[in-house]
C-alpha positions in Angstrom: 34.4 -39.7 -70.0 35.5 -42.0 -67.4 35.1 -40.5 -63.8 38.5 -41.2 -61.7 39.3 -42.9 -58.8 40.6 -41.1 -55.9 43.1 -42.5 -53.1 42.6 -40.1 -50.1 45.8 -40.1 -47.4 47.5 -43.2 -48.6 44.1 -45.5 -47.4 42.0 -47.6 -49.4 40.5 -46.3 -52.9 37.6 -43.6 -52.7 35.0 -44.9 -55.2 32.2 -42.8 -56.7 28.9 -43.4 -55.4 25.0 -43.0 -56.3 25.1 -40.0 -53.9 28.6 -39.2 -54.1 29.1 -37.5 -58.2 28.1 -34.0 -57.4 30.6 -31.3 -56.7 32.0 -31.0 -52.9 30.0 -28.6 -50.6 30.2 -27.5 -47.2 26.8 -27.1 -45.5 25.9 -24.4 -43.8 23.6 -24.2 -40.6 22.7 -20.0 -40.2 23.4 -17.0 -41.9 25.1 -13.8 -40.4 23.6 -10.9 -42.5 25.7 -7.2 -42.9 23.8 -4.0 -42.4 19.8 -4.2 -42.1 17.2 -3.8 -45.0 14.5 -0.5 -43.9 11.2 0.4 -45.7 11.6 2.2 -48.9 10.5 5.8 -48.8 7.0 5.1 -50.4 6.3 2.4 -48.2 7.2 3.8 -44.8 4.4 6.3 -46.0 2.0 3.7 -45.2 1.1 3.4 -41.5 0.1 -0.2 -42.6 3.7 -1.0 -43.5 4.8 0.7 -40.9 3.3 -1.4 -38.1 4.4 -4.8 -39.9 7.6 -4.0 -40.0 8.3 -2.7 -36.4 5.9 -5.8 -35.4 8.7 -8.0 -38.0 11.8 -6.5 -36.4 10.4 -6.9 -32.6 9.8 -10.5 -32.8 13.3 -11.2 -34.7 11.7 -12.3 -37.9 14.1 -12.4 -41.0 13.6 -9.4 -43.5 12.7 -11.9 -46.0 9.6 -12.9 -43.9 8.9 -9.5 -43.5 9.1 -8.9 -46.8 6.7 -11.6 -47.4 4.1 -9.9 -44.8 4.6 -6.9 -46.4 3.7 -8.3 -49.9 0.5 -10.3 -48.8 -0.5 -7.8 -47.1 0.2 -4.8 -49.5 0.4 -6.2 -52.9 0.8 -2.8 -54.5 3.7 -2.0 -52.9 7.0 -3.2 -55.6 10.1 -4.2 -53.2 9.5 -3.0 -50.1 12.2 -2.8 -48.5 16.2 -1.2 -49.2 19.4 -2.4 -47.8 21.1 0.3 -45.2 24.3 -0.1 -44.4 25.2 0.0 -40.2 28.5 -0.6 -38.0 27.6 -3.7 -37.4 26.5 -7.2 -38.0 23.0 -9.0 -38.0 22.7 -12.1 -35.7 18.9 -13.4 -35.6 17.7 -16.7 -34.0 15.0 -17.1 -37.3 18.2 -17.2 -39.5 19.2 -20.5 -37.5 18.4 -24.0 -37.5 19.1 -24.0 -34.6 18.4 -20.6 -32.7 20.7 -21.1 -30.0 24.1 -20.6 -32.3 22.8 -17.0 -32.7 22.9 -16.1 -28.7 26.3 -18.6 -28.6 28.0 -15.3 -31.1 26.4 -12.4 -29.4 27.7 -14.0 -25.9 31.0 -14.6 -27.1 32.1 -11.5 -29.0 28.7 -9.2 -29.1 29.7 -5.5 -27.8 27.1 -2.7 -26.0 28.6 0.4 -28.0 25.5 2.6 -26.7 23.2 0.6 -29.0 22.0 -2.4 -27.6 24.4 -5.8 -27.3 25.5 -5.9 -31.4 28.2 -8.3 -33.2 30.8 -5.5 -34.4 34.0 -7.8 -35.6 34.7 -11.4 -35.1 37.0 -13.8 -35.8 36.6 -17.1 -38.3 38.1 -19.8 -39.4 38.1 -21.0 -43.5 37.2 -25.0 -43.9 39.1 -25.0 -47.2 42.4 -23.8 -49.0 40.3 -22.5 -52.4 38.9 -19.1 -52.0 36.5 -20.2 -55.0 35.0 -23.0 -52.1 34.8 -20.3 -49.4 33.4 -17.7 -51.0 31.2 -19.7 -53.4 29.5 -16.3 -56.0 27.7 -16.4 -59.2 25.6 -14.3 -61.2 21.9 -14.8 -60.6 18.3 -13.8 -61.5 15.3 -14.7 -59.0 11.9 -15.1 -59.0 9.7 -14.6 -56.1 10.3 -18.3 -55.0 13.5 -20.0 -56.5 16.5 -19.4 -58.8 15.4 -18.7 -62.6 18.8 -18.3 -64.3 22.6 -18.5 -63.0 26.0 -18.7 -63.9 28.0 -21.7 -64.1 31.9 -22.1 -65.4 32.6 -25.1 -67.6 34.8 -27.8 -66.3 38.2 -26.1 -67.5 36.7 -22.6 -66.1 37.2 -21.0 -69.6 33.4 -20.6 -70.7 30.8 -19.3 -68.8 27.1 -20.6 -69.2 23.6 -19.6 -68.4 21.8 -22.1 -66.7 18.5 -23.1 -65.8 16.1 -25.8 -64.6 15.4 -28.1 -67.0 11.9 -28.7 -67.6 9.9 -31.3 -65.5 10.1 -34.6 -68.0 6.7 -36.4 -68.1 5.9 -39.8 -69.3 4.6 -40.8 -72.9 1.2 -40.0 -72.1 2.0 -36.1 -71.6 -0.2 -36.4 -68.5 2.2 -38.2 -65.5 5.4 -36.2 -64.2 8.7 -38.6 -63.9 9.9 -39.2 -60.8 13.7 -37.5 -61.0 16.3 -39.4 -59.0 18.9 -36.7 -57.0 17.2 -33.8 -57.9 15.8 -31.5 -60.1 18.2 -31.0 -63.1 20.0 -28.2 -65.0 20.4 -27.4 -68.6 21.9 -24.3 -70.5 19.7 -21.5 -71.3 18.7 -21.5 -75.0 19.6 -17.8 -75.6 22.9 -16.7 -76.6 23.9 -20.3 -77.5 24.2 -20.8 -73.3 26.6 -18.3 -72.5 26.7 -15.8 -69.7 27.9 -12.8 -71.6 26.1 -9.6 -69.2 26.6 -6.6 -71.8 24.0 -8.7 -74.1 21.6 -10.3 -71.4 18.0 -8.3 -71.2 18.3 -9.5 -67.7 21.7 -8.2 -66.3 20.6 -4.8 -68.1 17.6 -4.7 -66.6 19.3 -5.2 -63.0 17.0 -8.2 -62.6 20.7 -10.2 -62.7 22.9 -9.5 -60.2 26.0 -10.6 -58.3 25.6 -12.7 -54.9 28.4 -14.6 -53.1 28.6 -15.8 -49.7 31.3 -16.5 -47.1 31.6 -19.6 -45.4 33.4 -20.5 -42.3 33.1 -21.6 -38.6 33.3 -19.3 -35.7 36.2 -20.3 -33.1 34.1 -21.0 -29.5 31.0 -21.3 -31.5 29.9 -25.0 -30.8 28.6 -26.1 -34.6 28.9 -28.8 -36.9 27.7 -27.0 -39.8 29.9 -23.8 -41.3 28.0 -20.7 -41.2 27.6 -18.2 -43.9 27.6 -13.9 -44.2 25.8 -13.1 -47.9 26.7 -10.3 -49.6 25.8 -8.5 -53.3 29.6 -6.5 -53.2 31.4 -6.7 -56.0 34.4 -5.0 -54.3 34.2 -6.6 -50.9 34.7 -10.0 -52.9 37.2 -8.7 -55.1 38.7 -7.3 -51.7 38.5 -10.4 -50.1 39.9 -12.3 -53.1 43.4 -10.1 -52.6 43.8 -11.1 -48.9 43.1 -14.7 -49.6 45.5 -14.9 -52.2 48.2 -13.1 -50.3 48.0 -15.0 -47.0 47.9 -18.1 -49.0 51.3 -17.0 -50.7 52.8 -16.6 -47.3 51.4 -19.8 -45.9 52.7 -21.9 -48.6 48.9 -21.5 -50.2 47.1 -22.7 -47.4 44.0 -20.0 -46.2 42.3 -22.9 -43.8 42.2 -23.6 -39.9 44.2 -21.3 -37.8 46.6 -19.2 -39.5 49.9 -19.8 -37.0 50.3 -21.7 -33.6 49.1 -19.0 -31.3 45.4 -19.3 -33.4 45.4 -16.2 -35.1 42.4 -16.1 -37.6 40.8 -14.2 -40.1 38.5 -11.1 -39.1 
């Protein structure tokens, strides 16, 4: 199929590059995380855990890297930790690039509610008019290190496949991987004929496959290039969110981006 060619704002034609085929995305420089994750009951029975964790949570390490430390250190223990919810919003320098964005958001609209400075509400702008771009989801199972299976829509959004890497190609000799230009590559998953159908994947019945999405979107005052991003596994705060986007668009002639009116009014 030929690929089109785009003419962007009535200038000179956009032509597709070597780096330029792959869908549009908006990069991301630090994560805002909702609620806290907490030892699970078995493992705050071990002092051992215990100790790493409060050690973990002092120095502002990530949960994942405490995670990690818990693993290595107690292989035996399955998972951990458990998501809790709280009032209020996780802001940690280790989830930044660059750790100074995290104490640029506490400064500007942090709040001392008896519990320490915490990030309770604040406000953001979208960098896109599709809520499908700014709240990016999919359903996805991991391994301990990357992405094993996902779901991907077709082009005309009417199917919906399983993917997966595709196998490391190696040369003639079966002995010498092939260098892969952009990228490690994707390929339907062989079971099911490629489609992502949950009510017959071992996986999604298992709970191994869940949903994950992720807001994007900059913080007014908050001086960064990148868009920052808030993860979350809810199925009803994206189906929530989905409603408001669609109805503000409908309002603002179907526009959710930038400041929502002249006086900068934004999204919460």
């Amino acid at each position: 199929m030929a690929h089109p060619i785009v003419k962007v704002q009535d200038g000179p034609l956009a032509l597709h590059t070597l780096l330029g085929q792959g869908p549009a995305r908006i990069p991301t420089g630090g994560k805002i995380r909702p609620g806290i994750m907490v030892l699970t009951r078995k493992a705050a029975e071990r002092p051992e855990a215990q100790a790493i964790y409060a050690r973990g949570v002092a120095e502002g390490r990530s949960f994942e890297d405490i995670e990690r430390a818990l693993a290595e250190a107690l292989p035996q223990l399955k998972s951990p930790l458990a998501p809790r919810n709280v009032p209020w919003f996780t802001v940690r320098a280790s989830d930044f690039p660059n750790p100074e964005i995290a104490q640029q958001i506490l400064d500007a609209y942090g709040e001392d509610r008896g519990q320490g400075r915490r990030l309770y509400r604040f406000p953001v702008v979208f960098p896109s008019d599709h809520w499908q771009t700014v709240m990016p989801h999919e359903l996805a199972t991991w391994s301990t290190h990357e992405k094993r299976f996902w779901s991907q829509y077709s082009p005309d959004g009417q199917v919906r496949h399983c993917m997966r890497h595709a196998p490391v190609p190696v040369d003639a000799t079966g002995r010498r991987t092939i260098r892969i230009f952009g990228g490690r590559k994707t390929v339907e998953r062989e079971e099911n004929g490629g489609r992502c159908e949950p009510e017959s994947c071992p996986e999604y019945q298992a709970q191994q496959c869940n949903l994950t999405g992720r807001f994007l979107f900059f913080i007014p005052g908050v001086r960064s290039i990148s868009a920052l991003e808030l993860p979350t596994t809810s199925f009803y705060a994206m189906s929530n969110a989905i409603q408001r986007f669609q109805a503000v668009a409908q309002m603002r002639g179907g526009r959710i981006s930038g400041f929502l009116g002249r006086d900068r009014t934004t999204f919460f």
